[in-house]
ROFIMI-204477 format. One record per residue (C-alpha): residue number from 1; residue in three letters; x, y, z. Coordinates in nm, 4 decimals. Example, Ala and Ser with C-alpha at 12.3 -4.5 7.8 and 13.67 -1.06 7.14 Angstrom:
<atoms>
<atom><nr>1</nr><rest>ALA</rest><u>1.2300</u><v>-0.4500</v><w>0.7800</w></atom>
<atom><nr>2</nr><rest>SER</rest><u>1.3670</u><v>-0.1060</v><w>0.7140</w></atom>
</atoms>
This chain:
<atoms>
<atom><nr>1</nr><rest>UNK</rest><u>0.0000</u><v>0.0000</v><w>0.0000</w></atom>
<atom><nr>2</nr><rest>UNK</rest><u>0.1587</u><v>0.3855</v><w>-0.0945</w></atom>
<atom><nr>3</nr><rest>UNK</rest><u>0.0742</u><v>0.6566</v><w>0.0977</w></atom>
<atom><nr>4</nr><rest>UNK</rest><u>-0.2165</u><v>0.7959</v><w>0.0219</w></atom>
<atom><nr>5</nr><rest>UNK</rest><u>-0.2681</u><v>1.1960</v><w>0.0769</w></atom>
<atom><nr>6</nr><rest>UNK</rest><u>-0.6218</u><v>1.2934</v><w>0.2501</w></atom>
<atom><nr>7</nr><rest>UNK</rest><u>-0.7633</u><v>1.5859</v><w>0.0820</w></atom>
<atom><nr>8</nr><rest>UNK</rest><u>-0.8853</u><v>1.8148</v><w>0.3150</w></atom>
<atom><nr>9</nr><rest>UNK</rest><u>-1.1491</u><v>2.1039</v><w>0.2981</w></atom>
<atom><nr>10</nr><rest>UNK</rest><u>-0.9628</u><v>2.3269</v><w>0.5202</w></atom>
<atom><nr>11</nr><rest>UNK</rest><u>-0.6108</u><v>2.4157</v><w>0.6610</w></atom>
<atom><nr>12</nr><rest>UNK</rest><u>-0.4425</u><v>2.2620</v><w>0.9689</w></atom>
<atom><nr>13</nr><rest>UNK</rest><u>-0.3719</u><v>2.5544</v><w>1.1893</w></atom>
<atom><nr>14</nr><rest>UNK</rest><u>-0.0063</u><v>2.6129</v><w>1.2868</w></atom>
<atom><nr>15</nr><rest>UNK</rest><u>-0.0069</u><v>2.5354</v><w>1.6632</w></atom>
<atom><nr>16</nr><rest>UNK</rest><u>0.1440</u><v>2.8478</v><w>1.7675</w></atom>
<atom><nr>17</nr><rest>UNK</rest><u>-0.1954</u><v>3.0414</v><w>1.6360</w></atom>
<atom><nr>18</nr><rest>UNK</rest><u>-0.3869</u><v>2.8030</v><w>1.9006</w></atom>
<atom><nr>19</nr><rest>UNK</rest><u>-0.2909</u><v>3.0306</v><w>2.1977</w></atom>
<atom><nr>20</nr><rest>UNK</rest><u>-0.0509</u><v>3.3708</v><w>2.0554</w></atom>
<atom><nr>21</nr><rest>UNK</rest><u>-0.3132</u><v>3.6000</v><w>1.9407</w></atom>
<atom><nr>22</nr><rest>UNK</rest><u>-0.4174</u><v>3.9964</v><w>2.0254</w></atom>
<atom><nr>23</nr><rest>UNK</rest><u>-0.7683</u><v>3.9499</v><w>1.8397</w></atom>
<atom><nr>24</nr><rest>UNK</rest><u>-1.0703</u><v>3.8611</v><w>1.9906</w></atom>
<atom><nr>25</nr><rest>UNK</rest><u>-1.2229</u><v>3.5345</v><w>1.9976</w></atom>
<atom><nr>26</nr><rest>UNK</rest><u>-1.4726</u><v>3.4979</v><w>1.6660</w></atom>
<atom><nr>27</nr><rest>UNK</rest><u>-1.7717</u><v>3.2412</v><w>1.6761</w></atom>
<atom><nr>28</nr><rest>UNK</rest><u>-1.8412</u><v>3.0157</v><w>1.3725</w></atom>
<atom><nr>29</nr><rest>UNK</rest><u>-2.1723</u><v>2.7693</v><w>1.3738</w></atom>
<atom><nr>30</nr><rest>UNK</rest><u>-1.9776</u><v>2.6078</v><w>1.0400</w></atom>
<atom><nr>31</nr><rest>UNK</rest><u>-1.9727</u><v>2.2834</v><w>1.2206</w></atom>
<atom><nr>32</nr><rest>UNK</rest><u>-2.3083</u><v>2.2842</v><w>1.4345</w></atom>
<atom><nr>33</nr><rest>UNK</rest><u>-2.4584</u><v>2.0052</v><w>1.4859</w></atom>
<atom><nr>34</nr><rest>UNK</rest><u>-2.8287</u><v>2.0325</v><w>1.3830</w></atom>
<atom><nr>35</nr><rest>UNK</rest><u>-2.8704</u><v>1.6516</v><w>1.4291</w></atom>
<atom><nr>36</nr><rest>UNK</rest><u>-2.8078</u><v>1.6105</v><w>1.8318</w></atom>
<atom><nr>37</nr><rest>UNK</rest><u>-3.1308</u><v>1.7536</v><w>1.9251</w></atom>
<atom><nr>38</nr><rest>UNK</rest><u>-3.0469</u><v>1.7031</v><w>2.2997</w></atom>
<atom><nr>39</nr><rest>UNK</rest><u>-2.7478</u><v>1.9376</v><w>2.2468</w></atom>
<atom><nr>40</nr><rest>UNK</rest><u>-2.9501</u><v>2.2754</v><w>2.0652</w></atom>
<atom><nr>41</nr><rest>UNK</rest><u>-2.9408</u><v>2.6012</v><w>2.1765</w></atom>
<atom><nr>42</nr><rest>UNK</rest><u>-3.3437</u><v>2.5673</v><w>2.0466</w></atom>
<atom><nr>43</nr><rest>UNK</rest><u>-3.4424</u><v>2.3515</v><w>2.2687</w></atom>
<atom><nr>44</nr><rest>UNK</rest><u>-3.3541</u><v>2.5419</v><w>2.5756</w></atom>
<atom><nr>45</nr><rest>UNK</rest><u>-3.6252</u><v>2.8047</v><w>2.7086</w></atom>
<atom><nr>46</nr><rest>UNK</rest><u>-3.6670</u><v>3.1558</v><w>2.5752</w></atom>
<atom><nr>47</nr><rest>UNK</rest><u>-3.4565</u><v>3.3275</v><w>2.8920</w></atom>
<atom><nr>48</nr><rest>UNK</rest><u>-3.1850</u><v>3.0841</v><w>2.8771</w></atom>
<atom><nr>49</nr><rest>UNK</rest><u>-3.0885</u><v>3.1182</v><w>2.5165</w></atom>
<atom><nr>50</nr><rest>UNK</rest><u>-3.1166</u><v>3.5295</v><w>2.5675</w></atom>
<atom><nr>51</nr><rest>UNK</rest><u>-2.8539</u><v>3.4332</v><w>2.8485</w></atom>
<atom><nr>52</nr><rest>UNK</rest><u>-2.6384</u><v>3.2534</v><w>2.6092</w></atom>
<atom><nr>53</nr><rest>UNK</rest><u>-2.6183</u><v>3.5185</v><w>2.3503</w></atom>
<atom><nr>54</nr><rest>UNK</rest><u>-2.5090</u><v>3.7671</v><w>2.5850</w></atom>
<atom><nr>55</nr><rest>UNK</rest><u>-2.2309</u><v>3.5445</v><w>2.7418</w></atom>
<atom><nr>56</nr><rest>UNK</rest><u>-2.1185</u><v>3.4466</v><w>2.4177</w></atom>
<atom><nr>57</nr><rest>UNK</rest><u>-2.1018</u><v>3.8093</v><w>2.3149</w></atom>
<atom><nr>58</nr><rest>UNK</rest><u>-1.9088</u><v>3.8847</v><w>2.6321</w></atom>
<atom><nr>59</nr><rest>UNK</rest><u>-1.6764</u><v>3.6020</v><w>2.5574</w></atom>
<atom><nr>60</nr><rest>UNK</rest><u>-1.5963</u><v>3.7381</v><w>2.2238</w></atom>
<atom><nr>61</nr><rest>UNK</rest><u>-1.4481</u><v>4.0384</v><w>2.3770</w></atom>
<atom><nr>62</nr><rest>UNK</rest><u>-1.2001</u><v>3.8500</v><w>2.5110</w></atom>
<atom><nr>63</nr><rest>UNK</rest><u>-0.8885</u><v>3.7126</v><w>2.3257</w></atom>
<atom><nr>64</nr><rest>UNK</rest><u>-0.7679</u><v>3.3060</v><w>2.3690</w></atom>
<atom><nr>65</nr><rest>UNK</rest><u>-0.5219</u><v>3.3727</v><w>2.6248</w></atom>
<atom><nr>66</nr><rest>UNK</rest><u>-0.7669</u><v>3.5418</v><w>2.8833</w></atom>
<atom><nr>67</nr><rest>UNK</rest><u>-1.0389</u><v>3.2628</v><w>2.8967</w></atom>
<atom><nr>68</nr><rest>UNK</rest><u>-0.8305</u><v>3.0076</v><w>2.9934</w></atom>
<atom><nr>69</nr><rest>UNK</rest><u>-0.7204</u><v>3.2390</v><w>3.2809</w></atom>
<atom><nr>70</nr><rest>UNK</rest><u>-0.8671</u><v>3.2062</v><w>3.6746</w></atom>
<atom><nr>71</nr><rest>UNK</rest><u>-1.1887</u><v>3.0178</v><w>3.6629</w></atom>
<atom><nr>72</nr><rest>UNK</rest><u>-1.4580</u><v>3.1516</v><w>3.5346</w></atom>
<atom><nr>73</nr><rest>UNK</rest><u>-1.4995</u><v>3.0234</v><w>3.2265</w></atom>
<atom><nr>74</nr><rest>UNK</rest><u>-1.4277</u><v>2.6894</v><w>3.2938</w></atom>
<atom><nr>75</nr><rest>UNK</rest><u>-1.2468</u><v>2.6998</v><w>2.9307</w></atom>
<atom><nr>76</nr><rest>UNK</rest><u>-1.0047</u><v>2.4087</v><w>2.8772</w></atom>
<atom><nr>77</nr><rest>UNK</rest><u>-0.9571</u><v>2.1380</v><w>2.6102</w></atom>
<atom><nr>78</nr><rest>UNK</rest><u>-1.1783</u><v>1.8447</v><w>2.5784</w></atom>
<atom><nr>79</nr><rest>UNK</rest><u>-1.0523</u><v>1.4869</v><w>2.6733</w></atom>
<atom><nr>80</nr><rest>UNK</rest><u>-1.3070</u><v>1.2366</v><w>2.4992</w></atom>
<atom><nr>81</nr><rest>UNK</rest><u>-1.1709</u><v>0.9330</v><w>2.6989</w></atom>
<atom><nr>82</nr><rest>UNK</rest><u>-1.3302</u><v>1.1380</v><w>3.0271</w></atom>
<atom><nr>83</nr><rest>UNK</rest><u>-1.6820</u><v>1.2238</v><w>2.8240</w></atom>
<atom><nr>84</nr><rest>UNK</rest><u>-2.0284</u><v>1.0647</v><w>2.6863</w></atom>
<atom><nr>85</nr><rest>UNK</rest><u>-1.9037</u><v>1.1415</v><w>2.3410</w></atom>
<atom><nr>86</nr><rest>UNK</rest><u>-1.6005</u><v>0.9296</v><w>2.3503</w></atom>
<atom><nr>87</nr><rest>UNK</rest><u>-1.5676</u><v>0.9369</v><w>1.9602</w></atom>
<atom><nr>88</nr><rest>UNK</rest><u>-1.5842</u><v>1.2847</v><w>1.9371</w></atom>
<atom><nr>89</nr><rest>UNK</rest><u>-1.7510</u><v>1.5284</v><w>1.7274</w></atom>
<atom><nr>90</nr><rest>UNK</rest><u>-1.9550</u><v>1.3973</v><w>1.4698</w></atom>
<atom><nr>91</nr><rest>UNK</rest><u>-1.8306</u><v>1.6067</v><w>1.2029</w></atom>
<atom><nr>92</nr><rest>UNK</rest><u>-1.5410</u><v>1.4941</v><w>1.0945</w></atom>
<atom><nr>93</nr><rest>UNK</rest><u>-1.3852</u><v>1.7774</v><w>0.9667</w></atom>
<atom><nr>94</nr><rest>UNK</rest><u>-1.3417</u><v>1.9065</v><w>1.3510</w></atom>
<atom><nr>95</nr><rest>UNK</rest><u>-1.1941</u><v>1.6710</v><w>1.4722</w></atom>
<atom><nr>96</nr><rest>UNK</rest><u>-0.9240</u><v>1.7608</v><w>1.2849</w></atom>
<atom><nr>97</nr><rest>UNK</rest><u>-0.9303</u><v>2.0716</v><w>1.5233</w></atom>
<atom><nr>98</nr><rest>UNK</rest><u>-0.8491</u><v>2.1345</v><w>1.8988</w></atom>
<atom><nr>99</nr><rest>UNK</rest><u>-1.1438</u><v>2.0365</v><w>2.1156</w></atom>
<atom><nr>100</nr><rest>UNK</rest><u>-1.2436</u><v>2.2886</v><w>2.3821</w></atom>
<atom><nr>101</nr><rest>UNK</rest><u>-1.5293</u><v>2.3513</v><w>2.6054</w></atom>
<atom><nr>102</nr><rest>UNK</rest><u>-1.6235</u><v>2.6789</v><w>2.7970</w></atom>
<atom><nr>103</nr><rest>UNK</rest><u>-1.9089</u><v>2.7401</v><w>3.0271</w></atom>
<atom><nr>104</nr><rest>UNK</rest><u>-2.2237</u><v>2.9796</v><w>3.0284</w></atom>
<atom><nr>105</nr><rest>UNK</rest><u>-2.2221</u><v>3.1404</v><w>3.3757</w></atom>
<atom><nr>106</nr><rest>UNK</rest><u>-2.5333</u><v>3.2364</v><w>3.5492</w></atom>
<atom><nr>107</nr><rest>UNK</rest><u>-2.7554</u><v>2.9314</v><w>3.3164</w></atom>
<atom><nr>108</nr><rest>UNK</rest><u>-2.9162</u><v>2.6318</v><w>3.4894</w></atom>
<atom><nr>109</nr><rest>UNK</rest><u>-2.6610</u><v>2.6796</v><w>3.8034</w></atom>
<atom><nr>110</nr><rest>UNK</rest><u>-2.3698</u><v>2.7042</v><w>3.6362</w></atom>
<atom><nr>111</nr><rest>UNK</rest><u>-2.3943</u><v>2.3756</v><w>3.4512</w></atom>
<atom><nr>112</nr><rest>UNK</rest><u>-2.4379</u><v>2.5038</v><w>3.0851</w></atom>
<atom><nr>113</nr><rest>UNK</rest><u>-2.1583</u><v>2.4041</v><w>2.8502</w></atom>
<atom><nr>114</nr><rest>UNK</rest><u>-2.0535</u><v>2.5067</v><w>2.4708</w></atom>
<atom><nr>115</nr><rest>UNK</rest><u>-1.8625</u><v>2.2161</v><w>2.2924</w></atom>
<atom><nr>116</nr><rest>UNK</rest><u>-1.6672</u><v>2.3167</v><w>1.9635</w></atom>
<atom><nr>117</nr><rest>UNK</rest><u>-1.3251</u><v>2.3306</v><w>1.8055</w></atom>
<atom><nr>118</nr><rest>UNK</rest><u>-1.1199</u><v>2.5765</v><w>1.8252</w></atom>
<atom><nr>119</nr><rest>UNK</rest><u>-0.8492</u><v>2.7138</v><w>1.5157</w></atom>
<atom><nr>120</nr><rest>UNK</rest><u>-0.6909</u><v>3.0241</v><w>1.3774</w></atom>
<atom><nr>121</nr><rest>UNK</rest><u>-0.9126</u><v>3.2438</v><w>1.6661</w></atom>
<atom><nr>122</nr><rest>UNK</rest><u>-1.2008</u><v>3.0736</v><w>1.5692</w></atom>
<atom><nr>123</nr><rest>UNK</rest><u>-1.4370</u><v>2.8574</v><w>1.7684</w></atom>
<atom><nr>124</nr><rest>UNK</rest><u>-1.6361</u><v>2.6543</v><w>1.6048</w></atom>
<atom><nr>125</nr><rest>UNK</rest><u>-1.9782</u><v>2.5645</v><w>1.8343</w></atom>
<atom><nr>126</nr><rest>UNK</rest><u>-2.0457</u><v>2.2038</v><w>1.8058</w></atom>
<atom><nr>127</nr><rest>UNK</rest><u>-2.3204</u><v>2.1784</v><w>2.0869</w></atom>
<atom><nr>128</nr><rest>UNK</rest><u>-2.4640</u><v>2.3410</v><w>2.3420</w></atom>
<atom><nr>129</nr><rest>UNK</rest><u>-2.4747</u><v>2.1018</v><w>2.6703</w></atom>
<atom><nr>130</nr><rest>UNK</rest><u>-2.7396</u><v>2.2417</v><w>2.9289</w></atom>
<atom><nr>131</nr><rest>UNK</rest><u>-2.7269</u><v>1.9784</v><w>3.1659</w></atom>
<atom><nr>132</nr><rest>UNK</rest><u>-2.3095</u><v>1.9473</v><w>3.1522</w></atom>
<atom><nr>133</nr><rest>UNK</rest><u>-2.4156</u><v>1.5898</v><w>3.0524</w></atom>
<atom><nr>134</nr><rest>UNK</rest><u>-2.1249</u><v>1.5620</v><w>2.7872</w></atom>
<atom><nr>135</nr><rest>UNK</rest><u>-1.8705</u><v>1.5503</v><w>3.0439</w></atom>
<atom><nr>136</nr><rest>UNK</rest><u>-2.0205</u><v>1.5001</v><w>3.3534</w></atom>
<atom><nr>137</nr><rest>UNK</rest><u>-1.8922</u><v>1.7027</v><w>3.6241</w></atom>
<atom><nr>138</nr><rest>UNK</rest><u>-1.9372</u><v>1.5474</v><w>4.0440</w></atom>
<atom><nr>139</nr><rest>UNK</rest><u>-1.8992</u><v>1.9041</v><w>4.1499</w></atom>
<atom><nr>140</nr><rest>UNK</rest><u>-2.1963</u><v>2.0803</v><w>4.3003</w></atom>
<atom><nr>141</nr><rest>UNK</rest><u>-2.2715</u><v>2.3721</v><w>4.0479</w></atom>
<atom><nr>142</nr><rest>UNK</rest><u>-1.9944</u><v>2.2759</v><w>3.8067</w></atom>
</atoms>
């Protein structure tokens, strides 16, 4: 068997763009999983998706480097071996990508989670986990 190359509909990011940046974080629904029903932003109530919006417009004020800083955000890179999705995203494509989760303070006590990929200051929103039932947490309010 030769080597076969893999064409690919989009570019590997150079690793040093993961986390050196002075932009803000952009948002991308590219890879959103319409299909997972139990993981839509439309299925949560009216109030809680208004919620949503607004922290996801606060996070995009901030750049890579500052969500990952103190606790707040619970923003951190997914491990699949520790979640309910242990093959990943369902799109392919990303999960080609870094895997990353952040949380939506102040919804359903803290427990409501964006899944996505994240690339070239981009994150791509996978799901949206109001229960934290992707990777299930032991911690009260976590």
């Amino acid at each position: 068997m030769g080597n076969k190359r893999i064409k690919k509909n989009f570019d590997i990011p150079d690793p040093r763009d993961l986390v050196n940046t002075d932009d803000s974080i952009k948002f991308s629904f590219k890879f959103y999983d319409t299909s997972c029903k139990d993981f839509c932003l439309s299925r949560w109530g009216e109030n809680y998706i208004a919620l949503s919006l607004e922290r996801l417009q606060d996070i995009s004020r901030k750049k890579f480097c500052e969500l990952g800083k103190g606790n707040s955000y619970h923003f951190h890179e997914v491990r699949w071996e520790q979640t309910t999705k242990k093959s990943g995203f369902p799109i392919k494509d990303a999960n080609y990508l870094n895997a990353f989760q952040f949380s939506l303070a102040g919804i359903n006590n803290q427990k409501a989670r964006v899944f996505g990929a994240y690339a070239n200051n981009t994150f791509y929103i996978i799901w949206f986990d109001l229960e934290h039932e992707i990777w299930p947490s032991f911690k009260k309010n976590t």
